[in-house]
C-alpha positions as CSV (number, residue, x, y, z in Angstrom):
1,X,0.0,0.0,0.0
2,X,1.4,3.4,-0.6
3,X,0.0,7.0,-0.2
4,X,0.1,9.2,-3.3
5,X,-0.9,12.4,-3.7
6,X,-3.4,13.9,-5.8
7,X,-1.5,15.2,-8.7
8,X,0.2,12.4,-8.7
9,X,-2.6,10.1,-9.0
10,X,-3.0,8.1,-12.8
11,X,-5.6,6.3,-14.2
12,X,-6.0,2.4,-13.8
13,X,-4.2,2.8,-10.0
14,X,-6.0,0.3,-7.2
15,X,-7.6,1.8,-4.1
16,X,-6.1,0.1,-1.1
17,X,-8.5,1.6,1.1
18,X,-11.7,3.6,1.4
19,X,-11.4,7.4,-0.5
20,X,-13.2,9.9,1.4
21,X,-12.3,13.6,1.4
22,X,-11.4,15.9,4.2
23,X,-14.9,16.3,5.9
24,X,-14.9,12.3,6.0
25,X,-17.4,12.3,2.7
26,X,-17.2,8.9,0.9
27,X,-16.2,9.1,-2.5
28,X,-14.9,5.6,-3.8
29,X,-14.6,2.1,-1.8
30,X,-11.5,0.2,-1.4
31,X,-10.6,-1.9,-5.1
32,X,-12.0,0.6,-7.3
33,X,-9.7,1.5,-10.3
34,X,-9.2,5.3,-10.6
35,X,-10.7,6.7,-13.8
36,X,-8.8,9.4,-15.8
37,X,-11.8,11.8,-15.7
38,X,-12.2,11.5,-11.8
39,X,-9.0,12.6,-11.1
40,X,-10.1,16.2,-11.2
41,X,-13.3,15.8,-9.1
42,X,-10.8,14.3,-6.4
43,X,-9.1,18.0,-6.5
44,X,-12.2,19.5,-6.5
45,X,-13.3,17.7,-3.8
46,X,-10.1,18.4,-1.5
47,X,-8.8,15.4,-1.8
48,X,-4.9,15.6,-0.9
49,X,-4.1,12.0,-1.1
50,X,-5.1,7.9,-1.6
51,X,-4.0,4.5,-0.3
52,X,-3.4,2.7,-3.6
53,X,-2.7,-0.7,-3.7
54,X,1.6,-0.8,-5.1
55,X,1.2,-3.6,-7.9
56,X,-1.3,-0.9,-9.4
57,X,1.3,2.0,-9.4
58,X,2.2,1.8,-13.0
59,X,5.5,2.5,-15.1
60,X,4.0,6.2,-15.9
61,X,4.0,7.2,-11.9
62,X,7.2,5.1,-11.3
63,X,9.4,7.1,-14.1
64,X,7.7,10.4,-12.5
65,X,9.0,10.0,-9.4
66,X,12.4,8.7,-10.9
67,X,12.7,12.2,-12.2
68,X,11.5,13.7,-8.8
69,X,13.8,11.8,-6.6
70,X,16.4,14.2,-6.8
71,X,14.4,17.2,-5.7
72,X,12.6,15.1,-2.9
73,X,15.7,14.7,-1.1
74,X,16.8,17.7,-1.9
75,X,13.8,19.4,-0.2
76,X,14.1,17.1,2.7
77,X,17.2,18.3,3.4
78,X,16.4,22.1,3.2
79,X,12.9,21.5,5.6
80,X,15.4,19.1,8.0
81,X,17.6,22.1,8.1
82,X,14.6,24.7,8.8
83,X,12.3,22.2,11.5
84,X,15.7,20.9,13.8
85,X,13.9,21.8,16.6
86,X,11.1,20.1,16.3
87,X,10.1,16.2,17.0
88,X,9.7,15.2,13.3
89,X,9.1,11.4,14.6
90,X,5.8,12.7,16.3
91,X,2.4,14.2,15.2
92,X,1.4,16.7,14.2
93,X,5.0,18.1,13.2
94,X,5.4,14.2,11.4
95,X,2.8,15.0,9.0
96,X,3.2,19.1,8.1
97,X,7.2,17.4,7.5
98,X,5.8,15.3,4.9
99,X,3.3,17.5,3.3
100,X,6.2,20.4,3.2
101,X,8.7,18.2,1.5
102,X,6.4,17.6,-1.0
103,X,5.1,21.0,-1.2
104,X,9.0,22.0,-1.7
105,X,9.8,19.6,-4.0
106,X,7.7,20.6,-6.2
107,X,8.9,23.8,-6.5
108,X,12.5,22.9,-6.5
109,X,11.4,20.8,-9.9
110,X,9.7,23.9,-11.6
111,X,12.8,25.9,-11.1
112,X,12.6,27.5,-7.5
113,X,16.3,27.7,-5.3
114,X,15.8,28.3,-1.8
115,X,18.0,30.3,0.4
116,X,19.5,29.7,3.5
117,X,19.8,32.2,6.6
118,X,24.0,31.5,6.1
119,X,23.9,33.6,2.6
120,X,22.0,36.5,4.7
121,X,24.5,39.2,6.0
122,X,23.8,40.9,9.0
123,X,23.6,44.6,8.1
124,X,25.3,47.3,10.1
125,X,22.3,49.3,11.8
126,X,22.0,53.0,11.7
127,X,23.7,55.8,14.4
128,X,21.2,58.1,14.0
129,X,16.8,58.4,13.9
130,X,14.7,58.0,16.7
131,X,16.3,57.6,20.3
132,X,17.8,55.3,21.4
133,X,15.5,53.3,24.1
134,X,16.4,50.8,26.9
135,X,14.6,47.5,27.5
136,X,13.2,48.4,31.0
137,X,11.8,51.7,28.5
138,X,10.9,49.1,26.0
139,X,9.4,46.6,29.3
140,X,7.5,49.5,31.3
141,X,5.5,50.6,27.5
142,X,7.6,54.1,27.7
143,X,7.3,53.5,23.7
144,X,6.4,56.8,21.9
145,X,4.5,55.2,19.2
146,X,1.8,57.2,17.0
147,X,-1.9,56.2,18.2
148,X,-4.3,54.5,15.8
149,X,-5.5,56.8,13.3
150,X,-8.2,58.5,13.9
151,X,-10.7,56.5,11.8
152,X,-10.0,53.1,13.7
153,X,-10.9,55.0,17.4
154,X,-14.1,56.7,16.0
155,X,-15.0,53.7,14.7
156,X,-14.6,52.0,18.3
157,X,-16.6,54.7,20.0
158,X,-19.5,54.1,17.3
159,X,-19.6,50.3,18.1
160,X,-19.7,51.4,22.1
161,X,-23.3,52.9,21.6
162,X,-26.2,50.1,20.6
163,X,-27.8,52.8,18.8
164,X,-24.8,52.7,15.9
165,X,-26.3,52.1,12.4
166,X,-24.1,50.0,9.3
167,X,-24.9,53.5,8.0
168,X,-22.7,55.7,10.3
169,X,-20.1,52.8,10.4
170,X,-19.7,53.0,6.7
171,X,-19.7,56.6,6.6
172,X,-16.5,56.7,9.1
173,X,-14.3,54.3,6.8
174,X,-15.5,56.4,3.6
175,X,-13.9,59.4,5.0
176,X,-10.9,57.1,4.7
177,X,-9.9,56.5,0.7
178,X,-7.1,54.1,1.4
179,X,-8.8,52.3,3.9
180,X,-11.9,52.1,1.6
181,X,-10.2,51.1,-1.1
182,X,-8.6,47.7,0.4
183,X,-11.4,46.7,2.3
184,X,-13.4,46.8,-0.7
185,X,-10.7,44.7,-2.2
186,X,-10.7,42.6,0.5
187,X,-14.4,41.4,-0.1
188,X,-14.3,41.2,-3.8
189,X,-11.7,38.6,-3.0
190,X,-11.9,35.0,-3.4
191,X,-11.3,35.1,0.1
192,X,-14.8,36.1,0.6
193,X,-16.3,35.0,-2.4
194,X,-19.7,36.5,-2.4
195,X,-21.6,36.5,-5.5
196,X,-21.6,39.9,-7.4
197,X,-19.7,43.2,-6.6
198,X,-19.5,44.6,-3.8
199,X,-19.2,48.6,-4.5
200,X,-20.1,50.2,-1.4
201,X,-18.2,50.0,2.2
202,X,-22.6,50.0,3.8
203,X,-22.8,47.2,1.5
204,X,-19.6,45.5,3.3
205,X,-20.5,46.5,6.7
206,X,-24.1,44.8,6.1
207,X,-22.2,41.4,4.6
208,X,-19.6,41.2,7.1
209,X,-21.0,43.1,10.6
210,X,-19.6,45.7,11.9
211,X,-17.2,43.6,14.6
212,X,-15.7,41.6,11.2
213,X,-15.4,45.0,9.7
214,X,-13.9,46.7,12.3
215,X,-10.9,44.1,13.0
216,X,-10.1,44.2,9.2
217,X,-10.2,48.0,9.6
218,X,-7.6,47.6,12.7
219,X,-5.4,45.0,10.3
220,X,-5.0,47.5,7.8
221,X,-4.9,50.2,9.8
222,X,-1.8,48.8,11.7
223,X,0.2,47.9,8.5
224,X,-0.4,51.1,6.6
225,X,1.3,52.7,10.1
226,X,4.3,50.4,10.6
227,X,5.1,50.2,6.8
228,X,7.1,52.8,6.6
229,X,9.0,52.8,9.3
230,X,12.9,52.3,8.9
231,X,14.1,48.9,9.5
232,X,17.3,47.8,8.6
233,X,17.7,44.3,9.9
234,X,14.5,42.8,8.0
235,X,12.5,43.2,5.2
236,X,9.4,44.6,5.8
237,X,7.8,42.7,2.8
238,X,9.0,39.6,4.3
239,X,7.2,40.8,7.6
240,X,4.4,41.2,6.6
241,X,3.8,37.8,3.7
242,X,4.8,35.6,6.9
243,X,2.1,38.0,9.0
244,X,-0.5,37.7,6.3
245,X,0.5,33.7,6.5
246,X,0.2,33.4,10.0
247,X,-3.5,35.5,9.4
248,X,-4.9,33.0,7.0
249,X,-3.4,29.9,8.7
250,X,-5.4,31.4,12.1
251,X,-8.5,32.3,10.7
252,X,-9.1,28.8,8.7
253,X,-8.1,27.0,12.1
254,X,-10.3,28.9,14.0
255,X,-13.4,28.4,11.1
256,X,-11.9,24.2,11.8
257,X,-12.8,24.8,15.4
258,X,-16.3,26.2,14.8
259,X,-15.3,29.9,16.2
260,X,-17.7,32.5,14.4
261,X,-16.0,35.5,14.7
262,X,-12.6,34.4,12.5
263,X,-11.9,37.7,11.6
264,X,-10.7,38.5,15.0
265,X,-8.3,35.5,14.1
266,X,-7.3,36.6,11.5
267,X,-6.3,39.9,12.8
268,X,-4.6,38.4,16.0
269,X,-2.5,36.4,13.0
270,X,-1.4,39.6,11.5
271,X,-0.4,41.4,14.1
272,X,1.5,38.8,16.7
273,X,4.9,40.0,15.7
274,X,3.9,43.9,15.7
275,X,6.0,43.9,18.7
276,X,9.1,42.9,16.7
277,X,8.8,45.6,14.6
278,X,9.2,48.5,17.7
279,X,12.3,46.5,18.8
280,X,13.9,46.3,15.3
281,X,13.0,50.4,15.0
282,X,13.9,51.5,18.4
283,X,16.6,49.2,19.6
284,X,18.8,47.8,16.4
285,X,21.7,48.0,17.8
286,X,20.7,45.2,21.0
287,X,18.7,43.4,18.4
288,X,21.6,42.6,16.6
289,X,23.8,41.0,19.2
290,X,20.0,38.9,19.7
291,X,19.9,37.7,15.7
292,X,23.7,37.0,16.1
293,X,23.1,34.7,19.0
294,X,20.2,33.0,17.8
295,X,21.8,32.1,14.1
296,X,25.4,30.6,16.3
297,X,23.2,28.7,19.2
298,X,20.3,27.6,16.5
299,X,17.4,29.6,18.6
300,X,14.1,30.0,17.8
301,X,14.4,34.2,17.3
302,X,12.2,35.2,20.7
303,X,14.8,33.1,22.8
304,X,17.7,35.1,22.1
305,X,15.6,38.4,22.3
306,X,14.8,36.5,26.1
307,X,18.9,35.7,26.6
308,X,20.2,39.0,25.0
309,X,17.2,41.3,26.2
310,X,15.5,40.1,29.1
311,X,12.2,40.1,26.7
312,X,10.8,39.1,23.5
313,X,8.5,40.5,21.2
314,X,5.5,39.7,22.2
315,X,6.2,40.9,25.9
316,X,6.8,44.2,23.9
317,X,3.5,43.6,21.2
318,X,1.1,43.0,24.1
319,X,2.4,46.5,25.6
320,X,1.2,48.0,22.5
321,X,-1.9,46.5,21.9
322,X,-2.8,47.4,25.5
323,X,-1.4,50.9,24.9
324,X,-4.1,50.6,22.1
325,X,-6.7,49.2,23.8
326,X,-7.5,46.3,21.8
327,X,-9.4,43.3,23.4
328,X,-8.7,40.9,25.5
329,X,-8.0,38.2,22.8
330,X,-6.4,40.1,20.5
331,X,-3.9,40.8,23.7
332,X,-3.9,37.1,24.6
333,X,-3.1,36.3,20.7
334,X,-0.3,38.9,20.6
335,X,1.3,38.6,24.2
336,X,1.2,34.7,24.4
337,X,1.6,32.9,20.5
338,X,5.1,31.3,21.2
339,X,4.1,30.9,25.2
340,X,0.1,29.8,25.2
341,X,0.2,28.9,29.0
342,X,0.8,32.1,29.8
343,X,-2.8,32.5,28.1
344,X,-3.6,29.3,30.1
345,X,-3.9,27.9,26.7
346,X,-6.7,29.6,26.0
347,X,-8.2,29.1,22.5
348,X,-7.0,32.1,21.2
349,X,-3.3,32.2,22.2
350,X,-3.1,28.2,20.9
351,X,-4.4,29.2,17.2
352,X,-1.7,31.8,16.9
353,X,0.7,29.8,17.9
354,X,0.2,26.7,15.8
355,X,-0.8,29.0,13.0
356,X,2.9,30.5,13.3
357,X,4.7,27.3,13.3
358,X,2.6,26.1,9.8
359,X,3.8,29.8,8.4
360,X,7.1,29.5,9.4
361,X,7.3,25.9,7.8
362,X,5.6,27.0,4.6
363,X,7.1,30.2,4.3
364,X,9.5,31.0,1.8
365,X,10.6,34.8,2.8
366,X,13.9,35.2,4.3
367,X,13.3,35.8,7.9
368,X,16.0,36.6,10.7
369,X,16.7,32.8,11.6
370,X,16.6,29.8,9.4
371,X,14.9,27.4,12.2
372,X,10.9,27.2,12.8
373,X,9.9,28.0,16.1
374,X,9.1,24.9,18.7
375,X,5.6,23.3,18.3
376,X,4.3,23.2,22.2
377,X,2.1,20.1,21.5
378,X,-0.2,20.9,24.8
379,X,-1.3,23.6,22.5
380,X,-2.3,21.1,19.6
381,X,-3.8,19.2,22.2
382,X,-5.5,21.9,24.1
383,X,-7.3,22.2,20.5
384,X,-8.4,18.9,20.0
385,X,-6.6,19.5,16.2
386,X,-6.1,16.3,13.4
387,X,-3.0,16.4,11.4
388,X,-5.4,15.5,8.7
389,X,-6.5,18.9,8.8
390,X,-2.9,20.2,8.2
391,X,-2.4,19.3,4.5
392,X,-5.9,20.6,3.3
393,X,-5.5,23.6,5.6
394,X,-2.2,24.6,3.7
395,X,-3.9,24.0,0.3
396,X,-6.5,26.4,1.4
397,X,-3.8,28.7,2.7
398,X,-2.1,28.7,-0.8
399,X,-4.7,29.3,-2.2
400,X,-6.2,32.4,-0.7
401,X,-2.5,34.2,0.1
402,X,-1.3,35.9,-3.2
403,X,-5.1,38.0,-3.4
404,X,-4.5,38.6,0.4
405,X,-1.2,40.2,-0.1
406,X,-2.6,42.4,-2.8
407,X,-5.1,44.1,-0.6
408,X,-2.7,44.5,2.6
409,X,0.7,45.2,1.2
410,X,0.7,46.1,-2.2
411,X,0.3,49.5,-3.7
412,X,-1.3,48.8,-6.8
């Protein structure tokens, strides 16, 4: 018996066992040859993968993966390289290792050469800008950054009063081109999908509510005021694609755990590392010695900030999103995603955090240290999570990322 993967399923292969798809729907029974024209409604179904019977595998699959061989190991050594600190012999990190080698693999065949953190220089940081500040500054929230702009907090104080009409909502935002623009982006995506055009932002508010509305608001709000700020250490479009990852990997784990509100997920992925940003701005010099530490000890980045700074970023994130008032899970999301107990795993805090290690894995941007964070499995557990969910949960992710990006990050 041997598991196969969609794409590379052929016609005239064996089922060994039962094909259902991801919901547990049953397609075909065990002993049914494949058909050429089902192959398709398999992907359209979700289906990642089938047990096939190996006498059925057939010389056309066998000389495929003759020809991928050399990639698979190839990509096996890059994720070995990136997931070292990880159990790879246990679930769930077992199966996201196997769907990521294939995943990477793949892309290594159509032409695509990752890099490793070794071939990133660490730049010399700047003298001069903003002053210098000290971590007790940085630990006590003595950070002098710009309140929300004035839209988001009106906004807030409109949802405070149970009289607040869509009407006045929308009215707000319009004041706001930018911000009209992408949110009206946003929900002409496919990663809304609803049927027709959506051309007005009372026409959004009614579609989403005003809560949804109003933590995209805050999502976009936040990047358009971090995205120019000088950083010398990272690239800020790096930032924010793993952010924007993180967002979509939270949201569709939270819609997985029957939460309704997935929006606020979604914003709690995009904003867990704002912290990170202040400390690369304000303290580049310190942060620094913290990079260099965690590339010659193999850390996970917030340990050396810990060793070198007596704090990480999301110590420093949860600061700001109390200095900004934002709710109690969004805090919980930000303060705790690489420590959830301090959360006492609540649901929040363990979504962010698993949804950081799957972008980290599936990730491609060039972040400050090669290695993906450590998976706290009471988190996974805490959850009640099936690494069957993980491979259809990145396919979704993939799908849904490059239209994302658009509306957050690009100018266009």
């Amino acid at each position: 018996m041997a598991l196969i993967y969609v794409d590379e399923l052929v016609g005239g292969m064996v089922l060994a066992e039962d094909l259902l798809t991801p919901s547990g729907r049953f397609i075909l029974a065990a002993g049914a040859v494949l058909q050429d024209d089902q192959l398709e409604i398999f992907k359209s179904w979700g289906v990642i993968e089938a047990d096939i019977e190996e006498s059925s595998l057939g010389e056309e699959y066998n000389q495929n993966q003759a020809l991928k061989a050399e990639f698979v190991e190839r990509a096996k050594d890059y994720v070995s390289s990136r997931m070292t600190l990880n159990d790879l012999d246990s679930e769930p990190m077992a199966s996201l290792y196997r769907h990521i080698v294939q995943r990477f693999a793949l892309r290594m065949q159509q032409g695509w050469q990752p890099m490793t953190i070794s071939e990133v220089a660490i730049p010399e940081t700047r003298a001069g800008g903003s002053r210098p500040l000290s971590v007790p500054q940085l630990i006590k929230g003595e950070v002098d950054v710009a309140s929300l702009p004035t839209v988001y907090t009106r906004i807030v104080e409109l949802l405070n009063h149970p009289s607040t009409s869509s009407h006045q909502v929308a009215k707000v935002i319009s004041k706001d081109a930018n911000l009209t623009v992408r949110l009206l982006r946003l929900v002409n995506s496919p990663f809304y999908g609803f049927s027709g055009k959506i051309d007005s932002v009372s026409r959004a508010v009614s579609l989403l509510g005003m809560n949804e509305l109003l933590s995209l608001t805050l999502g976009i709000t936040v990047i358009k005021q971090f995205q120019n700020i000088s950083v010398d250490l990272l690239s800020m479009d790096s930032f924010w694609r793993h952010s924007i990852r993180c967002a979509l990997f939270s949201k569709i784990l939270a819609g997985h755990l029957g939460e309704k509100d997935t929006e606020k997920f979604f914003v709690g992925g995009l904003l867990h590392d704002v912290g990170r940003l202040v400390m690369l701005d304000r303290m580049a010099p310190q942060y620094s010695a913290a990079i260099i530490k965690a590339r010659q000890d193999q850390l996970p980045m917030y340990r050396a900030e810990q060793d070198c700074l007596k704090t990480d970023h999301s110590i420093v994130g949860k600061l700001l999103a109390e200095k900004w008032r934002l709710s109690p899970a969004l805090i919980r999301m930000i303060g705790s995603h690489h420590s959830p107990r301090l959360a006492q795993y609540s649901t929040e805090a363990c979504v962010v955090h698993i949804a950081d290690i799957l972008a980290h894995a599936c990730g491609d941007e060039m972040m400050l240290v090669n290695e993906v964070p450590v998976l706290q499995t009471k988190a996974w557990e805490e959850l009640g999570l099936s690494e069957v969910l993980i491979a259809p949960t990145i396919q979704q992710v993939d799908a849904e990322f490059k239209d994302v990006v658009q509306v957050f990050i690009s100018d266009s």
